[in-house]
Every structure is written in structure tokens, then in C-alpha cells.
C-alpha positions as a printed NumPy array, in Angstrom:
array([[ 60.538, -29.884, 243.869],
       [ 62.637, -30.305, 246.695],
       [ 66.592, -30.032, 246.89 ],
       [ 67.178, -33.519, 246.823],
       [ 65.111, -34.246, 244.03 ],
       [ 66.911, -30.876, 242.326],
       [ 70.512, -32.093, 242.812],
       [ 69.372, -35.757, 241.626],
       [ 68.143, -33.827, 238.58 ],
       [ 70.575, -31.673, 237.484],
       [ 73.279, -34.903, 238.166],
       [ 71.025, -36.55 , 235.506],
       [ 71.82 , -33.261, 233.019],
       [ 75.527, -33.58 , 233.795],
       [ 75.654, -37.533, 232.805],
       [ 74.034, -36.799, 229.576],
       [ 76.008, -33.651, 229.059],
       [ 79.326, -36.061, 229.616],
       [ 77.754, -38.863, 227.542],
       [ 76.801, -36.328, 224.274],
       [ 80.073, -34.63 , 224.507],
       [ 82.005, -38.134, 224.711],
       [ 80.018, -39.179, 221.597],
       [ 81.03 , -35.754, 219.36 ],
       [ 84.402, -36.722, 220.803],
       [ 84.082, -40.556, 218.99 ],
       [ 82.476, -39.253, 215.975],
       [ 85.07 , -36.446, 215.245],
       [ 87.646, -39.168, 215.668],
       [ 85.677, -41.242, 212.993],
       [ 86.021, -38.832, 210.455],
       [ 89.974, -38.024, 211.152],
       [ 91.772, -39.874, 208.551],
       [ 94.868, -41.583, 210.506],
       [ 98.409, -42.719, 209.484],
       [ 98.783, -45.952, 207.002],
       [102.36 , -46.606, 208.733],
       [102.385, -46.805, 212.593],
       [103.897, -43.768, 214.083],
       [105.702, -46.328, 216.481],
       [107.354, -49.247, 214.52 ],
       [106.65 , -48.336, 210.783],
       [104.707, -51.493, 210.156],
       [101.676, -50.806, 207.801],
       [ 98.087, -50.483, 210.116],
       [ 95.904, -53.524, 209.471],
       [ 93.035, -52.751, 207.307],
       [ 90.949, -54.037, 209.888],
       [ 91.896, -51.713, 212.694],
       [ 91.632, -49.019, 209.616],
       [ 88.549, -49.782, 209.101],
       [ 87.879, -50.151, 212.907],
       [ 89.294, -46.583, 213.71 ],
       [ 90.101, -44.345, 210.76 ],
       [ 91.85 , -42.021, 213.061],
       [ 94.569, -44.971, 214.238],
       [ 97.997, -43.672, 213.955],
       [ 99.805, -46.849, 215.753],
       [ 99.514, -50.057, 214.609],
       [ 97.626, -52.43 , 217.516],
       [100.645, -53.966, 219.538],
       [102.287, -50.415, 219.359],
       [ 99.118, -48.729, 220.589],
       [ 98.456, -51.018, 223.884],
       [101.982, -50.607, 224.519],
       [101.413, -47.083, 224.423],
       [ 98.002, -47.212, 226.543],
       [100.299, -49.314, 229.443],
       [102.271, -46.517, 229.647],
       [ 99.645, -43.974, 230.02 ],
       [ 98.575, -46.094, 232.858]])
């Protein structure tokens, strides 16, 4: 096995490292029970985005805002 063919393979290991620690990442968030009131305007989170993302502790409008800013 030559170098290039080394470094293409361990890049390979590295995506899939990324990619399985990403997805333990989205399943821990799964089982993280969230807020029922949006921690940004005190509405009540839709049962859909509940059911969506259990984890969701703003309400939908209130959490793009909040991704906007991040931005």
C-alpha cells in the first residue's frame, strides 16, 4: 500500500468516525426530554415539533431566530 492510497484510507476512517459520532450526538438528543414552554417567548412547543425533536426547548419561530443569530 502506498502513501497515497494510506492517507486516502485513513481520510475514509475519519469520515465515518465524524459520521458515527454525529449520529450518537442525534440519538442522545432523541432521548433528552425538552421544555413544553419555549425558553424564548413562553408559547407552548407544537406537538409536532415535540414529536419531531423531543429535546426542543424553543418553540420553531423562536429557534430560527436563534439559529440567525448563531450565524
Amino acid at each position: 500500500m502506498n502513501i497515497t492510497e494510506r492517507m486516502i484510507e485513513s481520510a475514509e476512517a475519519n469520515v465515518a468516525r465524524e459520521r458515527d459520532d454525529a449520529v450518537a450526538r442525534i440519538r442522545a438528543d432523541l432521548r433528552v426530554e425538552g421544555e413544553d414552554f419555549c425558553v424564548g417567548c413562553d408559547d407552548p412547543i407544537s406537538p409536532e415539533r415535540k414529536a419531531a425533536l423531543p429535546s426542543a426547548e424553543r418553540c420553531i419561530d423562536c429557534q430560527q431566530a436563534h439559529e440567525r443569530k448563531k450565524a
